[in-house]
N, C-alpha and C positions, 0 to 999 in steps of 0.2 A: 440775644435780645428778645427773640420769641417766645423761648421758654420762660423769660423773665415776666413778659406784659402777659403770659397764660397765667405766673403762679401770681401776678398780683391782682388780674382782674380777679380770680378765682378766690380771691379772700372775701367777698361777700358773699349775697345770699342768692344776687341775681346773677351774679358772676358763678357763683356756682351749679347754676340750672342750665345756665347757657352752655358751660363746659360740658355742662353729664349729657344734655343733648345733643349737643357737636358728636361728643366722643361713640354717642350711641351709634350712630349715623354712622360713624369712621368702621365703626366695629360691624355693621348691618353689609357696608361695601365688601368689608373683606370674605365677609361669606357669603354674598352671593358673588362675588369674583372668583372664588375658587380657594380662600384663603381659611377653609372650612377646617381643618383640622386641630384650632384651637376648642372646638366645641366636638369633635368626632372623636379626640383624642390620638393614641398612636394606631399605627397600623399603615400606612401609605409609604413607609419606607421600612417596615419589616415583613421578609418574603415569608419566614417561615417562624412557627415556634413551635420547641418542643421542651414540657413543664414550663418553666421560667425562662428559660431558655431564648432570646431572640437571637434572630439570623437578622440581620440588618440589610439593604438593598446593596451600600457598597462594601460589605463584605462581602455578600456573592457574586457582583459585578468584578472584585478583587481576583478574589479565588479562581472565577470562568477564567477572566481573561487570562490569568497564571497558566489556566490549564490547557488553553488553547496554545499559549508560546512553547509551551514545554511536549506539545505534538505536535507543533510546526518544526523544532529543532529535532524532534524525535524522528521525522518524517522527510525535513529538507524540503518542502513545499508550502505553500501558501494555503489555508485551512481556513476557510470563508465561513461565517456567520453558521450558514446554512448547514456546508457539511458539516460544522460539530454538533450543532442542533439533532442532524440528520444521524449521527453516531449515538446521541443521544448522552453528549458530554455534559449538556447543560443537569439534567436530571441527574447524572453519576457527579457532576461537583454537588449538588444540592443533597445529595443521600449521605456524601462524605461529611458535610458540615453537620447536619443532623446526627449523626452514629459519634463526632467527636463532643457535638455538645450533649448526647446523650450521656453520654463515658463519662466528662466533665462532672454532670451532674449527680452522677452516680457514683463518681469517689467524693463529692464535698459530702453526701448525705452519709457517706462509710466515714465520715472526716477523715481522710488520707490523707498524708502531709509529706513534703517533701524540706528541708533541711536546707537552708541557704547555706550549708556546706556544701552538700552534693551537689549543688547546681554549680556554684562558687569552682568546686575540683573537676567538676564535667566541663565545663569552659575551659579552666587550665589546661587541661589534657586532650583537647579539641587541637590536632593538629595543624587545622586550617589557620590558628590563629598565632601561632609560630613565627616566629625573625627565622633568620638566615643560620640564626645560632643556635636554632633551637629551641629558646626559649620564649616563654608567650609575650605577646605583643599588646600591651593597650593601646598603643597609633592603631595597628592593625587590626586591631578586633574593633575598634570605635569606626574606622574606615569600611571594612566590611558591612556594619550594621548598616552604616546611611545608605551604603552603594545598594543593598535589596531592603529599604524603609523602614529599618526596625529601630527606634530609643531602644538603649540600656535596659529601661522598664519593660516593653513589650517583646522583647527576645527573650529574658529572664521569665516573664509569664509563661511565653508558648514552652519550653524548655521544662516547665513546671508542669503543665499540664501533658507533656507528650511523657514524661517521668509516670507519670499519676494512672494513664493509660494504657501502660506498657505494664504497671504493678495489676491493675485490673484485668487487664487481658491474660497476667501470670496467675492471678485468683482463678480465672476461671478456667483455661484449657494449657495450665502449666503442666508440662511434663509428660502431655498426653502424647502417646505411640499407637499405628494403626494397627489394630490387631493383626494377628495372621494369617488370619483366615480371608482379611481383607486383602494383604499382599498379594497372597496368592491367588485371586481373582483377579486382582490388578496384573499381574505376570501374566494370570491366561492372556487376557486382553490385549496385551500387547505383544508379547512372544508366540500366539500360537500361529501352527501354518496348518493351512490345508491344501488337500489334494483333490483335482476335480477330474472327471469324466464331460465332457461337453461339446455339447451340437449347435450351429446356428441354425434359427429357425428363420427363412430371407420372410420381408413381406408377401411375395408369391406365396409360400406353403399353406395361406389364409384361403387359396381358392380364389374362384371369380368371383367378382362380389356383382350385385344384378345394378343398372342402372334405377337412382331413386326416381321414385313419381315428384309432382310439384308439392304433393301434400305433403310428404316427407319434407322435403327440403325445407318447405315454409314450418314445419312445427319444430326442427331441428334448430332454425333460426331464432325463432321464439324462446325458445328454451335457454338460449345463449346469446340475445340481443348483446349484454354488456359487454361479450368478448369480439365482438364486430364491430363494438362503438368508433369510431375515427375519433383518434385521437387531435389536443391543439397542433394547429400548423402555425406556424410565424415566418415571414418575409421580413427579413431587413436590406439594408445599408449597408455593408463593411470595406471601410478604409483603414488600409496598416501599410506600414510605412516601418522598413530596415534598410541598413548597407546593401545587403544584396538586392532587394528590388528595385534601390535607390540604382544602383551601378552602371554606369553603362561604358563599357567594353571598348565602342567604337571614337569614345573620344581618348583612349589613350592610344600614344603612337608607337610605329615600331620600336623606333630610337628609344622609348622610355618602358619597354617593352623588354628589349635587348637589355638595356641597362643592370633593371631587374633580376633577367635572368642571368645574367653573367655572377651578379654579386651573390647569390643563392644555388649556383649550378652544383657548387659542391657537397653542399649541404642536400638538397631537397631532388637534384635531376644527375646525379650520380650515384650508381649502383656498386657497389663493391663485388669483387669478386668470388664467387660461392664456390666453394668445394665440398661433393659429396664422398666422406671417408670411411674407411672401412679400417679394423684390425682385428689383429688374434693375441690374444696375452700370452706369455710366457713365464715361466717362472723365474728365469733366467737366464742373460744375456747368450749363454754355452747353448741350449736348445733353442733360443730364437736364430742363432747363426748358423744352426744343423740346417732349420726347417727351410732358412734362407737359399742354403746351398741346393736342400730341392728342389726347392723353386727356379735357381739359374738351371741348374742340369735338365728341367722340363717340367716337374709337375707346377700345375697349376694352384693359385691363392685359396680357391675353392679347394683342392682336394685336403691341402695341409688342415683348414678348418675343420674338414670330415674326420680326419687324422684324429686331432684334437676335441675330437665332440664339440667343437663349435658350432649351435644352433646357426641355419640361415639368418634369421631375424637377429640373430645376436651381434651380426656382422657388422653393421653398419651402426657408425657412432654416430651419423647425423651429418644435414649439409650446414655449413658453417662460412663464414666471413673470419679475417684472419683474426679482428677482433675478436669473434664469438669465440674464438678457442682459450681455453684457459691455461692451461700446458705448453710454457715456452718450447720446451721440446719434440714434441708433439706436434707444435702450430708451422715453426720451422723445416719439420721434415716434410710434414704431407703438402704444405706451400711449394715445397721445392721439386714435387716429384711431377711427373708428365701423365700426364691422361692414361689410366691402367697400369701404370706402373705399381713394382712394388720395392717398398724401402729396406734398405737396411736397415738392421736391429737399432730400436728408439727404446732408451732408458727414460722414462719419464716419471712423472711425480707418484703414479700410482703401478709401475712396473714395469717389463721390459714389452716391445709389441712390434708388430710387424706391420705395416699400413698402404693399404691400397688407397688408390683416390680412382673413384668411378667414372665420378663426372666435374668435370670444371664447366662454369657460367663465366664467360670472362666481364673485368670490368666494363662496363657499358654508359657511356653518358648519353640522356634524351637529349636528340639535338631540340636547338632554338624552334624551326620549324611542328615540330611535334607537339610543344606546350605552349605556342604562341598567346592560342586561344584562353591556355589556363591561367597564363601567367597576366593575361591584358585584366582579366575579370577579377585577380587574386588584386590587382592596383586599383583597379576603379573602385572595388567592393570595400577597400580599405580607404579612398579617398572618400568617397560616400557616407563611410562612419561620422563622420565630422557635420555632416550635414543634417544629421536622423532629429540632431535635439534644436539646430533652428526652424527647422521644417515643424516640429513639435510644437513648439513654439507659435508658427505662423499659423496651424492649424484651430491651437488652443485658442488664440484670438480671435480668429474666426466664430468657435463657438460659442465663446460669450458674445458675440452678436446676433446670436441665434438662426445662424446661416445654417443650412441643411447640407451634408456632407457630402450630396450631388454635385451643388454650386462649390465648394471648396474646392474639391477632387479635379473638377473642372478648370476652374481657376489657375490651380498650382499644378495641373499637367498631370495628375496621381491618377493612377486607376482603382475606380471604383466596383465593388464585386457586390452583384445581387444576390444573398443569399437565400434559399426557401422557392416556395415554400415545403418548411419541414419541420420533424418534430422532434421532441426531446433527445431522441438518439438519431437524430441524422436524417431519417427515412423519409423519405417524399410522396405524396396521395399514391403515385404509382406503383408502389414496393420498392423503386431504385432507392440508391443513396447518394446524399449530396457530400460531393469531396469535403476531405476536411477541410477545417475553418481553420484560418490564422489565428494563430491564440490557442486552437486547440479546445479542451473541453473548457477553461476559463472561459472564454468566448460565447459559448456554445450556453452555459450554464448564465451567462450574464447575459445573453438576449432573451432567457427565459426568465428572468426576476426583472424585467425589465416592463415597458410599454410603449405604446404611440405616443411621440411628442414628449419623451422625457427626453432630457440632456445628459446623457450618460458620460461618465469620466473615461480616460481610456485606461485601457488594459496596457499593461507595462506585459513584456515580452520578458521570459526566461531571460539570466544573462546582459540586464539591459540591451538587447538587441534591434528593438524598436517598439513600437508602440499601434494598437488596434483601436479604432472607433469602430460604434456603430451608432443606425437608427433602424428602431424597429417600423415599419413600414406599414405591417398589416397584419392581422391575429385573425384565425379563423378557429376559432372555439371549438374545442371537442364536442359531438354532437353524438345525436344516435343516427345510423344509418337503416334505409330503409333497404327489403329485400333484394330487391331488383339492383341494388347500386352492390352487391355481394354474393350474388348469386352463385358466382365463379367459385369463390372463395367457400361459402358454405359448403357449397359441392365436394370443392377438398378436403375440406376437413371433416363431414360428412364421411365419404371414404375412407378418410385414415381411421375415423373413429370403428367405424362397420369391419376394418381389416384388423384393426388390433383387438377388438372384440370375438372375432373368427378365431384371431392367431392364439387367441388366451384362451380360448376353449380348445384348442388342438393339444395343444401345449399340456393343460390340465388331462388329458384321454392316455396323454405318456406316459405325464409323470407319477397316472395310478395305474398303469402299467408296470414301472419300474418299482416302482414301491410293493409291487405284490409279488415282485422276485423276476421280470422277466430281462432277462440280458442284453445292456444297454446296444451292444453293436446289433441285436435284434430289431428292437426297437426303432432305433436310427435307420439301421437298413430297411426298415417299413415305412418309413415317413421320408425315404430317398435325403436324410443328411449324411454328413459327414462329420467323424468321430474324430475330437480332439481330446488332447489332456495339457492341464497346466498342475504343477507343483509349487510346494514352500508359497503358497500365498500368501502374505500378512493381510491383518484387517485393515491396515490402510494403503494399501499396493493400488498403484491406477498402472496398469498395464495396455498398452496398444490392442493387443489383442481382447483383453475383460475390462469393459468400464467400471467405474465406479459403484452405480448401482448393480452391480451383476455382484460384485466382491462381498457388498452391503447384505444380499440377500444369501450366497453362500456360506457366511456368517451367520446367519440367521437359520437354518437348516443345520439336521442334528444330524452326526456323520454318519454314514450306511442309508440316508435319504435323499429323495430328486425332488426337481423345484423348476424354475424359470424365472426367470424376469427379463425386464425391458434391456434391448440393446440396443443397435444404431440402427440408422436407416430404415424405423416403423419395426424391425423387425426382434427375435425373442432368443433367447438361449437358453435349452435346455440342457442340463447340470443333473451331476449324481455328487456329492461328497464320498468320496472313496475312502478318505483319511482327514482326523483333526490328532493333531500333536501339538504338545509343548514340553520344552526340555523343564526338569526338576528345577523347583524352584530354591535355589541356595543361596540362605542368606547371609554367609559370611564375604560373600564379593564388596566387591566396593561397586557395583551396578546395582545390587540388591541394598546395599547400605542407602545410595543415593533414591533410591524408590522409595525406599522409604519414609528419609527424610520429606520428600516427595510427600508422600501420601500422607504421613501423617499433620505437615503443614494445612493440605489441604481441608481436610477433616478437622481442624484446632478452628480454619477457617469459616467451617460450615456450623460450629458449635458458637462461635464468636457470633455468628450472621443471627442467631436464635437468641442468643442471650440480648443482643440490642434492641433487637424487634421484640419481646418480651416488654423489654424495660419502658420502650417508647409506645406501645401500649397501655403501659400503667401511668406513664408520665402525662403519654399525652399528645399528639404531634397535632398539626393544622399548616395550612400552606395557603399563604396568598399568591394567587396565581397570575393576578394582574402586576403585583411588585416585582413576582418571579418573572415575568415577560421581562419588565420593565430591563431589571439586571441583566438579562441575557441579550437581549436585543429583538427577543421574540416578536411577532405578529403580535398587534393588538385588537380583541373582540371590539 
């Protein structure tokens, strides 16, 4: 009826000026409300273009969140906004959608075409879409498509284009093999070892170091204000709430105690019986029954095995439960024998043997007395489970009234834990550390995206196991610290800087020393260390003895040269490379094939990475960064 009394007033002349002015008006609201896009055109829901090419807001919103599920399933953990942000997932899906509509646009421009046969036969022959019989399924393949959002049409598409980029990517780095000369680099790197000569040089070898003046310390501070800064501190709230905290022990009774224990004694407070056995193989029942005979006439189980070049270590087949044993024959005999004894010849599954048993553990049950305590906590902790989600429950409602989790905790009898003040890893103004937090770093990580006075959701607990609140309580901002509140700490670090400075210059007087021919147990013996050696080092070995960076640097060093670098405790390791090796590189192995393959994918991969970037140079790329927030859940400027 409205639209009716609009088109008939509108058929005159005033009726018509009235309308265009109304409508002007309607159309002036919507932009300044915000509904501006009809005059600004597109752009507010496209993140990215490359050529003609858009990337749309919920495409990339699509894609992210695809690629966060498929590293939470990769991962088995929960993968928060932040950390993929933090991984830098949001940027690697964004680079993905660019590089294939790049590709896209670069076979429509070759006109590459693909055949609604080949697609038609690539579906057919798509396993996934298979009966029970075998043959393909249209239930099954139409069932499939809806189960991950795809029509007919938009499968067929993707399919078309993943054809089209696979022909393109065989245009350009089809068939290519890493050279040889590259293998064989690649082999050094990974196969070679070396041989070291090497000294620790302690922090002492650096000398006394003189006590600094105040003008030192204070210019040493200046120099390094930012690395003194005190970082943000945060005080919260936290209330969490599981069976086991829930539990409590002293309301279950002996009687249901006892109970408990009785029906589970078998199972969980019963020990079976262990024997530790021994034997000696034989070839045959005739020479197990010789060796038996010497045994009863007086030599002992021990000598027969020396007889028989039976290793010590070889003796003993293991302690075992009669379960454990696999060998009826076997399981039977040494069950049956007495503490040292030794058996008559046992033919069993893998041949004839002789068998001591060393030690028997007899069967043992813990009595009631000994697991009272466990078994009262193991009842209440499971009665308690039942509790976790109405307590949940009474909490949540609490919160929607905007009760403060003091008053709650108080309320329902819960104990409330003050956490802080501390900072992103735990650490407290003092240097100590605050215990961990329930929840863990989920926790830990959500009172820092957090603030005063928000109403936080709770943290669900691994396992559904219970559930954590907090409130954050108080923020003390990173600030700069002034000297006097650090003084201590410059001090130290002052010194270590002055000692490792020392230690680097001693270090260097060596190792042109050694490089000018003088003999390393010389040298050492002059600087009072002590001479070690390690072998067959790889370049990626983290050994107890050589860090990482120590390996890093004997790598780096040409053999028949000395060098140093940093190692523990402030102090330096002085090194000779004595020996670099690597065996022939042959590339008829199936080690050498797979490296290849190897190397040459990677390399196909690094010509692919050029040829895009290339194209999307010429094409054209551009990136809205406020859309790109937008899809990803980023921070907004």
């Amino acid at each position: 009826m409205m639209m009716q009394g609009i088109r008939k007033a509108g058929q005159g002349l005033l009726g018509k000026i009235v309308i265009a002015i109304m409508f002007s008006f309607l159309i002036m609201s919507f932009a300044i409300w915000g509904v501006g896009d009809i005059f600004r055109g597109y752009g507010r829901n496209e993140v990215a273009k490359v050529g003609k090419s858009e990337i749309g807001l919920e495409q990339m919103r699509t894609a992210y969140q695809n690629e966060i599920q498929n590293l939470i399933r990769q991962q088995r953990r929960q993968i928060s906004p932040e950390m993929a942000r933090a991984l830098g997932l949001d940027r690697q899906v964004l680079s993905r959608l660019l590089t294939e509509a790049t590709l896209d646009q670069t076979a429509q421009g070759m006109r590459l075409a693909v055949s609604d046969e080949t697609i038609r036969n690539l579906i057919f022959d798509d396993q996934v879409f298979r009966d029970a019989s075998g043959q393909f399924s249209a239930a099954r393949f139409n069932e499939l498509l809806r189960t991950n959002g795809y029509s007919e049409q938009s499968y067929v598409a993707l399919q078309r284009s993943i054809i089209l980029r696979q022909q393109l990517s065989e245009m350009v780095v089809g068939g290519l093999s890493a050279p040889l000369a590259l293998q064989e680099i690649g082999n050094r790197l990974r196969n070679e070892k070396r041989g070291i000569t090497f000294a620790r040089m302690p922090a002492s070898a650096a000398g006394e170091i003189a006590a600094p003046t105040e003008d030192q310390l204070k210019s040493f501070f200046n120099d390094r204000k930012a690395a003194f800064r005190a970082p943000e501190f945060r005080t919260a709230a936290i209330l969490s709430i599981t069976a086991e905290t829930l539990a409590d022990p002293a309301k279950v009774t002996d009687e249901e105690a006892k109970a408990r224990y009785e029906a589970t004694k078998a199972q969980r407070f019963t020990a079976a019986e262990m024997r530790t056995v021994q034997q000696i193989p034989f070839p045959n029942a005739e020479e197990a029954q010789a060796a038996k005979a010497k045994i009863d006439g007086g030599e002992t189980f021990d000598e027969i095995a020396t007889e028989r070049n039976v290793a010590f270590n070889s003796l003993t087949l293991g302690t075992f439960t009669r379960e454990q044993m696999i060998d009826p024959a076997v399981r039977d005999a040494a069950f049956a024998l007495e503490e040292g004894a030794v058996s008559a010849p046992v033919t069993g599954a893998f041949g004839t043997v002789l068998l001591r048993v060393t030690k028997v553990d007899s069967a043992h049950v813990r009595p009631f007395e000994e697991v009272a305590a466990e078994v009262k906590q193991e009842l209440a902790t499971s009665r308690a489970a039942s509790q976790v989600t109405e307590l949940h429950d009474k909490i949540e409602d609490q919160r929607a009234s905007a009760r403060p989790l003091a008053e709650i905790a108080r309320e329902l009898n819960l104990t409330l834990r003050m956490a802080g003040p501390i900072n992103a890893s735990l650490g407290k103004p003092d240097g100590s550390r605050e215990e961990a937090l329930p929840g863990g770093d989920s926790t830990l990580q959500a009172i820092f995206r957090s603030d005063i006075g928000v109403d936080n959701e709770a943290i669900r607990l691994p396992r559904n196991t219970g559930y954590v609140w907090f409130d954050v309580t108080k923020i003390d901002p990173a600030r700069e610290r002034n000297f006097d509140e650090v003084k201590a700490e410059v001090e130290k670090q002052w010194r270590a800087d002055e000692t490792a400075t020392k230690l680097s210059a001693k270090a260097r007087e060596l190792v042109e020393r050694l490089d000018k021919g003088e003999n390393f147990d010389a040298v050492a013996a002059s600087a009072g260390l002590t001479i070690e050696t390690a072998a067959d080092l790889g370049r990626q070995d983290q050994r107890p003895e050589i860090p990482g960076t120590v390996v890093a640097q004997v790598f780096g060093t040409a053999a028949g040269k000395s060098n140093s670098a940093s190692g523990t405790d402030g102090g330096r390791i002085l090194f000779k490379v004595d020996s670099a090796t690597v065996a022939p590189y042959v590339r008829t192995t199936q080690e050498a094939g797979n490296f290849e393959r190897l190397l040459s994918s990677s390399v196909s991969e690094d010509i692919m990475l050029q040829y895009v970037a290339k194209r999307q140079a010429e094409l054209g790329v551009s990136i809205n960064e406020a859309a790109f927030r937008n899809a990803t859940g980023g921070a907004q400027n």
